[in-house]
VEXMARRO-288594 format. One line per 3 residues: number of its first residue (from 1); their letters; for each residue x, y, z of C-alpha. Coordinates in nm, 4 decimals. Each point is the difference from the previous one (the first is absolute). Layout:
N
NUM> a> X Y Z | ... .
This chain:
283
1> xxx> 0.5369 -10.0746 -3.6167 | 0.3073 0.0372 0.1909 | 0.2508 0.1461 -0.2787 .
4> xxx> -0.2982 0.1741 -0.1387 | 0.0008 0.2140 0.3705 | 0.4015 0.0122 -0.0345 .
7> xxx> -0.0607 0.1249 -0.3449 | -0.1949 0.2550 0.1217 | 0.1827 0.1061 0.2836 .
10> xxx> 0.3280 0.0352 -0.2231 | -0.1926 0.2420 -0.2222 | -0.1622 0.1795 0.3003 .
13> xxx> 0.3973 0.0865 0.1508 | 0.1391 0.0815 -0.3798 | -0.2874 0.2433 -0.0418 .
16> xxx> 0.0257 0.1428 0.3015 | 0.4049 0.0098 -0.0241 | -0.0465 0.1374 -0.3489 .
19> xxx> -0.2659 0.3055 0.1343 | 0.2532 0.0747 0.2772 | 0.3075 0.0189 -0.2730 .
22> xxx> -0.2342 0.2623 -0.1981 | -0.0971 0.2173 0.2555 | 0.4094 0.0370 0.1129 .
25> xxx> 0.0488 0.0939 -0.3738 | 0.2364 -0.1772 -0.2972 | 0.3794 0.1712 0.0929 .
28> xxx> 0.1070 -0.1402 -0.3260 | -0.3016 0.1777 -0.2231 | 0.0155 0.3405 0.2237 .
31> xxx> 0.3807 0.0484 -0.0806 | -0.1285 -0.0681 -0.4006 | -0.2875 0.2458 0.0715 .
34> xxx> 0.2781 0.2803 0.1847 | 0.2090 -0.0543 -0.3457 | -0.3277 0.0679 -0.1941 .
37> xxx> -0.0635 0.3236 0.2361 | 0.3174 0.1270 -0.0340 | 0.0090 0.0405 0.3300 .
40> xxx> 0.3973 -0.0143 0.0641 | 0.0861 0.3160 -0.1905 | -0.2880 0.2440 0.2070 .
43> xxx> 0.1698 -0.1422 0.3264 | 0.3556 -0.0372 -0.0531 | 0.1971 0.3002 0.0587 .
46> xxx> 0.2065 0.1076 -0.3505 | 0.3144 -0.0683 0.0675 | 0.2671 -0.2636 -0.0005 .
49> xxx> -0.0265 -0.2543 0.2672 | -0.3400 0.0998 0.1315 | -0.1764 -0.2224 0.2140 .
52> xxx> -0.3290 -0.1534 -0.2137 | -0.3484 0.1052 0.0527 | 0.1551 0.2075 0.3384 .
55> xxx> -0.1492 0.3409 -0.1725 | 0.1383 0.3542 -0.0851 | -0.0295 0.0128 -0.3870 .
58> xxx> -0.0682 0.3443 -0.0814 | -0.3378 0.0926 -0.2357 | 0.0146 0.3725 -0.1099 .
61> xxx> -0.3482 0.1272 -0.0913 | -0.1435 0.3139 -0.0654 | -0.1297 -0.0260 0.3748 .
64> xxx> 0.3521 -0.0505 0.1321 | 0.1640 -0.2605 0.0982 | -0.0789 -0.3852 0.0981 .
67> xxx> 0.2103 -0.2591 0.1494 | -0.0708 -0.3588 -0.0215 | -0.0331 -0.1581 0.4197 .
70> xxx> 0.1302 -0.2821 0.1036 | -0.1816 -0.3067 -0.0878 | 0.1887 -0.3051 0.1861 .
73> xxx> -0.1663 -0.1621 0.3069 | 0.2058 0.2105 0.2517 | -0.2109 0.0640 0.2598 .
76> xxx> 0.0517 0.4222 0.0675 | 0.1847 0.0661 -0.3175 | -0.2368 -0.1886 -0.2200 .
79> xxx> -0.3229 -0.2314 -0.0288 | 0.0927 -0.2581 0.2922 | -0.3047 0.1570 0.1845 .
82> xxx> -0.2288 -0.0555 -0.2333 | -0.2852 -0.2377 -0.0916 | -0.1190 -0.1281 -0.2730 .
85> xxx> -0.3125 0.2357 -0.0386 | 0.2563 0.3224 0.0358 | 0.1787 -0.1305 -0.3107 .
88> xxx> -0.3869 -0.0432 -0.1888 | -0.1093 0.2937 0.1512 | 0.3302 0.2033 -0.1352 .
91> xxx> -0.0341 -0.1844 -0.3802 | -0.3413 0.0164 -0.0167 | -0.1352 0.3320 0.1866 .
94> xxx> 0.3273 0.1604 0.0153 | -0.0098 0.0670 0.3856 | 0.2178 -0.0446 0.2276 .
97> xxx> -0.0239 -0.2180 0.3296 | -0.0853 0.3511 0.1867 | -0.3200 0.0463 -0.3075 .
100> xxx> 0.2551 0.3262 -0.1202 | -0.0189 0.0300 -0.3478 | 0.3396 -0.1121 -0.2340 .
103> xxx> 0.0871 0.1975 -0.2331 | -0.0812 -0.1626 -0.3903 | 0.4045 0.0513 -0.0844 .
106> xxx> -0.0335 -0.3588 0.1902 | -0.2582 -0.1693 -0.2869 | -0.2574 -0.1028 0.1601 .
109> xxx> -0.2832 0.1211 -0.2672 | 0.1616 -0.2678 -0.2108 | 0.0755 -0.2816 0.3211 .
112> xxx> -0.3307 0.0072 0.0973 | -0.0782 -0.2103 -0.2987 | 0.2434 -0.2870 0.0985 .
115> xxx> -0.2266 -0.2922 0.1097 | -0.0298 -0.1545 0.3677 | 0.2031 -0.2954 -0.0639 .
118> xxx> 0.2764 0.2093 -0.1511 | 0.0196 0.2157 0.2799 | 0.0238 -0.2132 0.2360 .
121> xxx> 0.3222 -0.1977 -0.1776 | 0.1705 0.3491 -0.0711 | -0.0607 0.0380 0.3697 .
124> xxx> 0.1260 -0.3225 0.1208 | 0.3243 0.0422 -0.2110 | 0.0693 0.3363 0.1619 .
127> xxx> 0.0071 -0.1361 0.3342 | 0.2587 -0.2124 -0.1066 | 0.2696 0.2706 -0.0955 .
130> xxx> 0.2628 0.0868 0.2544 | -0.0905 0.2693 0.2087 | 0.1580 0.3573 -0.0554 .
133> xxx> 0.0993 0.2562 0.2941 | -0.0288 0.2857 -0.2526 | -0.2701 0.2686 0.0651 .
136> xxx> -0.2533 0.1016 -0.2604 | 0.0926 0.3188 -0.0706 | -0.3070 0.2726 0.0286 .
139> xxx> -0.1249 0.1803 -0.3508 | 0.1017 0.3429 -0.1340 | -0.2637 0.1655 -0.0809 .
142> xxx> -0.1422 0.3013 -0.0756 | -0.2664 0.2029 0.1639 | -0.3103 -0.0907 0.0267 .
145> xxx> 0.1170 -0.3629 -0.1452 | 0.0895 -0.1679 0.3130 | -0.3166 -0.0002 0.1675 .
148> xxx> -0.1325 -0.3443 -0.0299 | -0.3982 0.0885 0.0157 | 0.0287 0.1913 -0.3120 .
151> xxx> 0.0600 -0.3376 -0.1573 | -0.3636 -0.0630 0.1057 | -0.1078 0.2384 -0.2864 .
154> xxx> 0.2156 -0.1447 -0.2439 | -0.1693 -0.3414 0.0068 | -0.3217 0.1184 0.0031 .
157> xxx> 0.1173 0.1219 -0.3692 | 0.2473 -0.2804 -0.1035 | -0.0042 -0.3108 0.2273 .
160> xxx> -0.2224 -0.2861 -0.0503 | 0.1044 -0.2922 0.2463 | -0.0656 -0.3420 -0.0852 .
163> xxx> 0.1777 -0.3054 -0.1750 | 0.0045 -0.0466 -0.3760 | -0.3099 -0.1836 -0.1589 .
166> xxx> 0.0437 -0.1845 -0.3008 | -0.1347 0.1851 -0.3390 | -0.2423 -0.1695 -0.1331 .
169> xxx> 0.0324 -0.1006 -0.4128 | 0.3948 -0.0087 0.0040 | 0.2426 -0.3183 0.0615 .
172> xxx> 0.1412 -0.1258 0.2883 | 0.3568 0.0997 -0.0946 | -0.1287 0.3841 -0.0512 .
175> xxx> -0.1667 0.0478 0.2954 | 0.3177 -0.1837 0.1703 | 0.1485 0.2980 -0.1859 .
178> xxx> -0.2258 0.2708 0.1099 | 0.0714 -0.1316 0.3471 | 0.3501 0.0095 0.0194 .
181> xxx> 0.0524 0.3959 -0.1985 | -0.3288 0.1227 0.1964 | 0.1013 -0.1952 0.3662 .
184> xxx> 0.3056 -0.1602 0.0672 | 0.2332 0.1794 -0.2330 | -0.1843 0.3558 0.0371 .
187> xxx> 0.0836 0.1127 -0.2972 | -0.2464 0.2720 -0.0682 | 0.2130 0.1802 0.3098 .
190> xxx> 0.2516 0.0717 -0.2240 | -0.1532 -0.0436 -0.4025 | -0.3128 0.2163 0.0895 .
193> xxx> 0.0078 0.3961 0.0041 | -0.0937 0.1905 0.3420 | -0.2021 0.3465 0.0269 .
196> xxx> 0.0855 0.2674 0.2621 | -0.1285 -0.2125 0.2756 | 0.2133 -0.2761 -0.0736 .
199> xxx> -0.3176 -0.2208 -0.1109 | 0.0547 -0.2312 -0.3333 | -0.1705 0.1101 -0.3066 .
202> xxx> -0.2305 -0.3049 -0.0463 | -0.0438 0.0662 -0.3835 | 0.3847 0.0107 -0.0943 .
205> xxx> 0.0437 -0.3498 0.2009 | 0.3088 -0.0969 -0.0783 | 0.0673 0.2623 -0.2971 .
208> xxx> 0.3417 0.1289 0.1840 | 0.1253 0.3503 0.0567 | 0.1722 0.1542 0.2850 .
211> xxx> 0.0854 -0.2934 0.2909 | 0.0010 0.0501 0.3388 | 0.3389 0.1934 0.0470 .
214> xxx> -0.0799 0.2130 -0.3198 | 0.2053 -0.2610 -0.2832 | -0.2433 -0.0929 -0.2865 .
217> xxx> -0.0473 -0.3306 0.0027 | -0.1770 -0.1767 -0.3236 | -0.3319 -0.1014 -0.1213 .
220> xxx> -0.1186 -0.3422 0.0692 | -0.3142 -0.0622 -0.2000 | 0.0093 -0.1014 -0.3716 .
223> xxx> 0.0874 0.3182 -0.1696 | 0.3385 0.0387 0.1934 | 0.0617 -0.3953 0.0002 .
226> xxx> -0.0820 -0.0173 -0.3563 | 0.3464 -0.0158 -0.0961 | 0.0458 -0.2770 0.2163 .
229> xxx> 0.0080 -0.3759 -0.0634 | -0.1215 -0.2655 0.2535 | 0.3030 -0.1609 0.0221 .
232> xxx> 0.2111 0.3423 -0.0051 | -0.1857 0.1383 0.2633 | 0.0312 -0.2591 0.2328 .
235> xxx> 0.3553 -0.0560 -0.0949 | 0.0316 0.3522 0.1319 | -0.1389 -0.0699 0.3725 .
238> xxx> 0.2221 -0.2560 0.0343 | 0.3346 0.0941 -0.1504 | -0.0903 0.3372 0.0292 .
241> xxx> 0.1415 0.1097 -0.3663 | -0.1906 0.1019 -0.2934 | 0.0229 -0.2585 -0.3105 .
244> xxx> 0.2260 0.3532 -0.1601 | 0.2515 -0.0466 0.3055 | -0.1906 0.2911 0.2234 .
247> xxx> -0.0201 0.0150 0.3603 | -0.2561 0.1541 0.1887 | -0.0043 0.2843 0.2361 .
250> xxx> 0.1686 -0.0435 0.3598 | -0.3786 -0.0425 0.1737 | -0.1443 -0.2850 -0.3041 .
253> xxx> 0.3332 -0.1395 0.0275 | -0.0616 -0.0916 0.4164 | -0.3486 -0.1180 -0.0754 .
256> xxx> 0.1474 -0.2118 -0.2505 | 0.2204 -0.1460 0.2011 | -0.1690 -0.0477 0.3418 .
259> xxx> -0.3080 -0.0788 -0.1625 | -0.0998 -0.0422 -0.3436 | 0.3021 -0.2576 -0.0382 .
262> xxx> -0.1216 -0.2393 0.2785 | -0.3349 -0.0254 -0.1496 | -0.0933 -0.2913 -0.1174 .
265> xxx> -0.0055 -0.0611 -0.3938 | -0.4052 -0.0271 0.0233 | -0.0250 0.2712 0.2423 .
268> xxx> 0.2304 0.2139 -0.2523 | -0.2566 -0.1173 -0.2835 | -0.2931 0.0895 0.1693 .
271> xxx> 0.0961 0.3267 0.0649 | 0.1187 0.0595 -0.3539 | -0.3814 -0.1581 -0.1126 .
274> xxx> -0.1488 0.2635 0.2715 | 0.1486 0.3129 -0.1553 | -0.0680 -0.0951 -0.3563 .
277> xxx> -0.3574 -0.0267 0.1174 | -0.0010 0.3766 0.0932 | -0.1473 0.2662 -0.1983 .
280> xxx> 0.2886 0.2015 -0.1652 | 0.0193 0.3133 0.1129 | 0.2391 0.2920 -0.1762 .
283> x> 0.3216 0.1074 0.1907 .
């Protein structure tokens, strides 16, 4: 009777120490997740010796100008005043800690679908980086594109907030796919054309055209990946060369190399299994 109550008491104290340990987050998983994000080369300023994830990379637009804010845990210059639930509220809803709107240059219609647990380890990793002094510089934008309740419109028409949900009928490795192009590695940001508003043409998901600083950038369903074998293709997001000796363009090239590369070789063949899933659509 007596070990059976020590028993029990030692798995009472490792579940609770294992609960507590989940709700601070996994450091080790959120800096994997970051990698998977990409979320080094939105906040790092370009240029040599910049200080990581401290903000000021540049996004031209149509709209004008955005610049990436500081995300280390300083406490004026970047998150250190936050909680928890401004970091889900800002991935998730896209607000800020005031309720203000952000503006969807930062991704959120595609980090809303990153799951709870995942949040909360990207979250726990970022408080670990070494906090920055350097101020998040303010947008350039044009008129009327600065004022944040206008964005209110906008996701009536294009947001829907809410984490991924697993298709139903497909593998496990595809919808680990789906999840990582359509959530953590917001690719449709980039691969999916805009209209005049700046809102994603659902039905050419994917299908490429004009990126977000007016390069084209290519088609990532079957029909422009047809050319493409497994092996070559992932080859490519690691090494970042074609199997012909090509390189990519300056902006693939950085995704390839803060991001693509560090995935893991299942996580680089789900997503390969998710896009070959996709209808193919015509450049």
């Amino acid at each position: 009777m007596t070990q059976n109550i020590r028993l029990a008491a030692c798995a009472l104290l490792f579940g609770t120490w294992a609960a507590a340990a989940s709700a601070q987050g996994d450091t080790k998983r959120g800096e994997y997740l970051a990698k998977a994000g990409g979320c080094l080369g939105c906040h790092t300023e370009d240029k040599k010796d910049a200080t990581p994830f401290a903000g000021g990379r540049a996004l031209k637009t149509p709209f004008g100008t955005f610049f990436g804010p500081n995300i280390t845990p300083h406490p004026q210059a970047g998150l250190g005043k936050w909680a928890e639930a401004d970091f889900v509220r800002a991935m998730r809803h896209g607000r800020r800690p005031d309720g203000a709107n952000y503006f969807p240059a930062f991704p959120y219609p595609s980090f809303t679908k990153i799951d709870d647990r995942d949040l909360r380890d990207l979250w726990a990793y970022l408080r670990t980086l070494a906090p920055s002094t350097r101020a998040s510089q303010p947008h350039d934008l044009g008129f009327p594109f600065g004022w944040r309740f206008l964005v209110t419109v906008w996701k009536w028409f294009f947001f829907t907030p809410g984490p991924y949900v697993p298709a139903p009928g497909i593998s496990d490795i595809v919808n680990r796919g789906a999840y990582l192009v359509q959530a953590l590695g917001h690719c449709g940001e980039c691969h999916t054309p805009r209209n005049f508003l700046g809102g994603p043409k659902r039905g050419r998901f994917l299908a490429g055209g004009k990126g977000p600083e007016g390069k084209d950038v290519p088609n990532l369903t079957p029909a422009g990946l047809k050319k493409w074998r497994d092996s070559d293709f992932q080859d490519f997001l690691v090494s970042g060369i074609t199997a012909d000796g090509d390189v990519p363009a300056e902006a693939m090239g950085e995704v390839i190399r803060n991001t693509t590369s560090q995935l893991t070789p299942q996580d680089l063949a789900a997503l390969i299994a998710y896009l070959r899933s996709l209808p193919p659509l015509p450049d």
